[in-house]
C-alpha positions as CSV (number, residue, x, y, z in Angstrom):
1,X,0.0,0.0,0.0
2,X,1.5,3.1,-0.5
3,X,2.3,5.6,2.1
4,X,3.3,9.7,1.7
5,X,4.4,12.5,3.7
6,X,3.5,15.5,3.1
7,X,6.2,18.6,4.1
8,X,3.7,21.3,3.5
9,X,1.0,20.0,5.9
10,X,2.4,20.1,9.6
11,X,0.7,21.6,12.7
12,X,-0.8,25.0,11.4
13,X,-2.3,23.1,8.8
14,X,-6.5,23.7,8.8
15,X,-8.7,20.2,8.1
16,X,-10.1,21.9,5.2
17,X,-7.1,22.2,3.8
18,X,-5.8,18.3,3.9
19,X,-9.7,17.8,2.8
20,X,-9.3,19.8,-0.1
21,X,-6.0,18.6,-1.3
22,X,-7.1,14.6,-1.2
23,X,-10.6,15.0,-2.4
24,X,-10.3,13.5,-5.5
25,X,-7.4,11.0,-4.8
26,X,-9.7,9.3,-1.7
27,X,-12.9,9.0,-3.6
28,X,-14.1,5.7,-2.8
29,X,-11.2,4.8,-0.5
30,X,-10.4,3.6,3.0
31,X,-8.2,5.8,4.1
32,X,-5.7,5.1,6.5
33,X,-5.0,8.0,9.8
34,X,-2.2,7.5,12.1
35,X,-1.8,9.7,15.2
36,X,-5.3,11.4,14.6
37,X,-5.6,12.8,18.3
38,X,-9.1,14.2,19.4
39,X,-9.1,18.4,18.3
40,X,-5.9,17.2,16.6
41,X,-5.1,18.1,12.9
42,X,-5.8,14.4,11.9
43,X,-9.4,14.2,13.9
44,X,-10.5,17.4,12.5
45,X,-9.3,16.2,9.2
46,X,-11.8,12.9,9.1
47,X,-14.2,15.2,10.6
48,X,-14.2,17.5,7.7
49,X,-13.7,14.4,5.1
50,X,-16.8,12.7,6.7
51,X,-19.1,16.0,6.1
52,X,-18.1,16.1,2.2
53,X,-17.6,12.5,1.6
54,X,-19.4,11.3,-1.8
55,X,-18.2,7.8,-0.4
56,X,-20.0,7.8,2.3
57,X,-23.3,9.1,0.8
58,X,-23.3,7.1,-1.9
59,X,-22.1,3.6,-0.4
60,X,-24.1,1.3,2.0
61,X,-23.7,2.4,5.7
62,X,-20.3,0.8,7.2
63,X,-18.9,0.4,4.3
64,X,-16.9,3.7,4.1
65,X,-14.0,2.8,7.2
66,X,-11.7,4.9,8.9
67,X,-9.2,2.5,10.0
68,X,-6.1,3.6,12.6
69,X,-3.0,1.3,12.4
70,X,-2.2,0.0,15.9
71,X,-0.5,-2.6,17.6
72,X,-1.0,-5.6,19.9
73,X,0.2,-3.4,22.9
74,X,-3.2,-2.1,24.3
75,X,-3.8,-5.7,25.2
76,X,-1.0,-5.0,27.7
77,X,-1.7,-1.4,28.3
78,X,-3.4,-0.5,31.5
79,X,-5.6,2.3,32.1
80,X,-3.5,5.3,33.6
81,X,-6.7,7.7,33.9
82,X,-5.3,9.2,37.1
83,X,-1.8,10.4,35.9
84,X,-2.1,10.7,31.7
85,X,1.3,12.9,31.8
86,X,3.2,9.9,33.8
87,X,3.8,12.6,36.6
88,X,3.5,10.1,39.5
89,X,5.5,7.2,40.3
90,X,3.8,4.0,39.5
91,X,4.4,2.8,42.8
92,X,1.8,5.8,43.4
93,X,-0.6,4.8,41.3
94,X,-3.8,2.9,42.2
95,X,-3.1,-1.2,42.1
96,X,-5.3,-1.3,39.0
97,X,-3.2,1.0,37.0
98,X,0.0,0.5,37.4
99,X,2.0,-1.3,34.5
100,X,2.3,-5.4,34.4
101,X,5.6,-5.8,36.2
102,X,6.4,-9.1,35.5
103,X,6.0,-8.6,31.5
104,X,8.1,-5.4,31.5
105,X,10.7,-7.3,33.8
106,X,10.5,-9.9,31.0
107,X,11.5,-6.7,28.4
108,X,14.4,-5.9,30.3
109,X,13.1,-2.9,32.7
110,X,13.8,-3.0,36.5
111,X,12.5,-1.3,39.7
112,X,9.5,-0.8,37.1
113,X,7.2,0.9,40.2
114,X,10.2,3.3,41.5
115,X,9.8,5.0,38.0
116,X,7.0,7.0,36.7
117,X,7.7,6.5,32.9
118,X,8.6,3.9,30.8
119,X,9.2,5.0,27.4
120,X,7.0,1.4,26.1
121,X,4.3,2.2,28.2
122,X,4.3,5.6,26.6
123,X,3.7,3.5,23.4
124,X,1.5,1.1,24.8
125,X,-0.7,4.1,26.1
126,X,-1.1,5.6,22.8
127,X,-1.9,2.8,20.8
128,X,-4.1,1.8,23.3
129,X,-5.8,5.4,22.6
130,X,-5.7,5.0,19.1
131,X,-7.8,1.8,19.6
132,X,-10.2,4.2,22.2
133,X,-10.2,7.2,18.9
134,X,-11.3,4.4,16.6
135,X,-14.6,3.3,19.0
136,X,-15.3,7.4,19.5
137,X,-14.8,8.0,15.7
138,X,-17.7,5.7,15.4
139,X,-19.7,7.0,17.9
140,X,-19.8,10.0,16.4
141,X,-19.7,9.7,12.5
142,X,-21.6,6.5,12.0
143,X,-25.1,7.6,12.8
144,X,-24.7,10.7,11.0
145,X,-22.4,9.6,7.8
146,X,-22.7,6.2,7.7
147,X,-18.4,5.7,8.5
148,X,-17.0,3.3,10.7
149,X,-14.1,4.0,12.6
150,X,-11.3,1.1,13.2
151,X,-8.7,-0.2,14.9
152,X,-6.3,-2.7,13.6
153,X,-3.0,-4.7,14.6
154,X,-1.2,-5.3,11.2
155,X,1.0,-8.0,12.3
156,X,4.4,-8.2,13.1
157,X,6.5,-6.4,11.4
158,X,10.3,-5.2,10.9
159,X,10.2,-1.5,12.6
160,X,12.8,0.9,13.3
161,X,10.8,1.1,16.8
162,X,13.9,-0.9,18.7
163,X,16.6,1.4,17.0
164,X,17.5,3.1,20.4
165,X,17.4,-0.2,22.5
166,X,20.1,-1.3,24.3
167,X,21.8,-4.7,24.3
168,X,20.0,-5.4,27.2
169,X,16.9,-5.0,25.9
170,X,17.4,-6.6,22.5
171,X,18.5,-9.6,24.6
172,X,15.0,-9.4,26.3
173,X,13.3,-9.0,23.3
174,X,15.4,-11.8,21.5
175,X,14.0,-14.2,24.2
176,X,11.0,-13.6,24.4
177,X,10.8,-14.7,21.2
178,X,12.4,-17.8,21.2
């Protein structure tokens, strides 16, 4: 599938504008959103596509998908609703959100609750949101358009996610996979 960036579209960028620019080249498409944040440039974008989409008026309802690209990690994540900006400790945190110990123990972290982040569960927290974006982006555009929002896990893949691990944690990660 193919994949751009786009240089001129960054933060000051208007939904209308990314609308505009792909209106033609998405026409009868599932297009594919990563990192669409709620009041974000990429929510606001689906939110504009979804008003003016012939897609979606002219095709059977739930057959016009949104889908966000995510990963088997909010299986793992916890819910951190108390501290979202990993302020507190996790020892801190109540029992039922602090991160699973033992499986980051098994990735190679240690003292796990004397730390308040962990860059992976940083990751695991925002794909777990993207997962929580997708079930809120049908909430609120299916009734009215007709569009689904979804989440997937495409499988594992080759990444350049582990390019800053150390050996220590590409040992981890090497076993848990044997």
């Amino acid at each position: 599938m193919p994949s751009t960036t786009y240089a001129e579209f960054g933060h000051d960028t208007e939904a209308h504008e990314v609308a505009e620019a792909f209106a033609d080249g998405i026409h009868g498409k599932t297009i594919i959103v990563m990192g669409a944040n709620s009041g974000g440039i990429g929510y606001t974008t689906l939110q504009a596509f979804a008003s003016q989409s012939p897609a979606a008026q002219r095709n059977p309802r739930g057959a016009t998908r949104i889908v966000n690209v995510t990963s088997l990690s909010p299986t793992v994540a916890g819910d951190r609703w108390s501290d979202i900006n990993f302020d507190k400790l996790n020892n801190d945190l109540p029992k039922e959100e602090r991160p699973n110990e033992l499986l980051l123990s098994r990735w190679g972290f240690s003292d796990v609750l004397e730390k308040s982040y962990l860059p992976i569960e940083g990751y695991n927290q925002s794909k777990a949101a993207n997962v929580l974006f997708s079930v809120g982006l049908s909430d609120r555009l299916y009734q009215k358009y007709g569009i689904v929002g979804i989440a997937v896990h495409p499988g594992i893949i080759l990444t350049k996610l582990g390019r800053d691990f150390g050996t220590d944690m590409e040992q981890a990660v090497s076993d848990m996979s044997n």
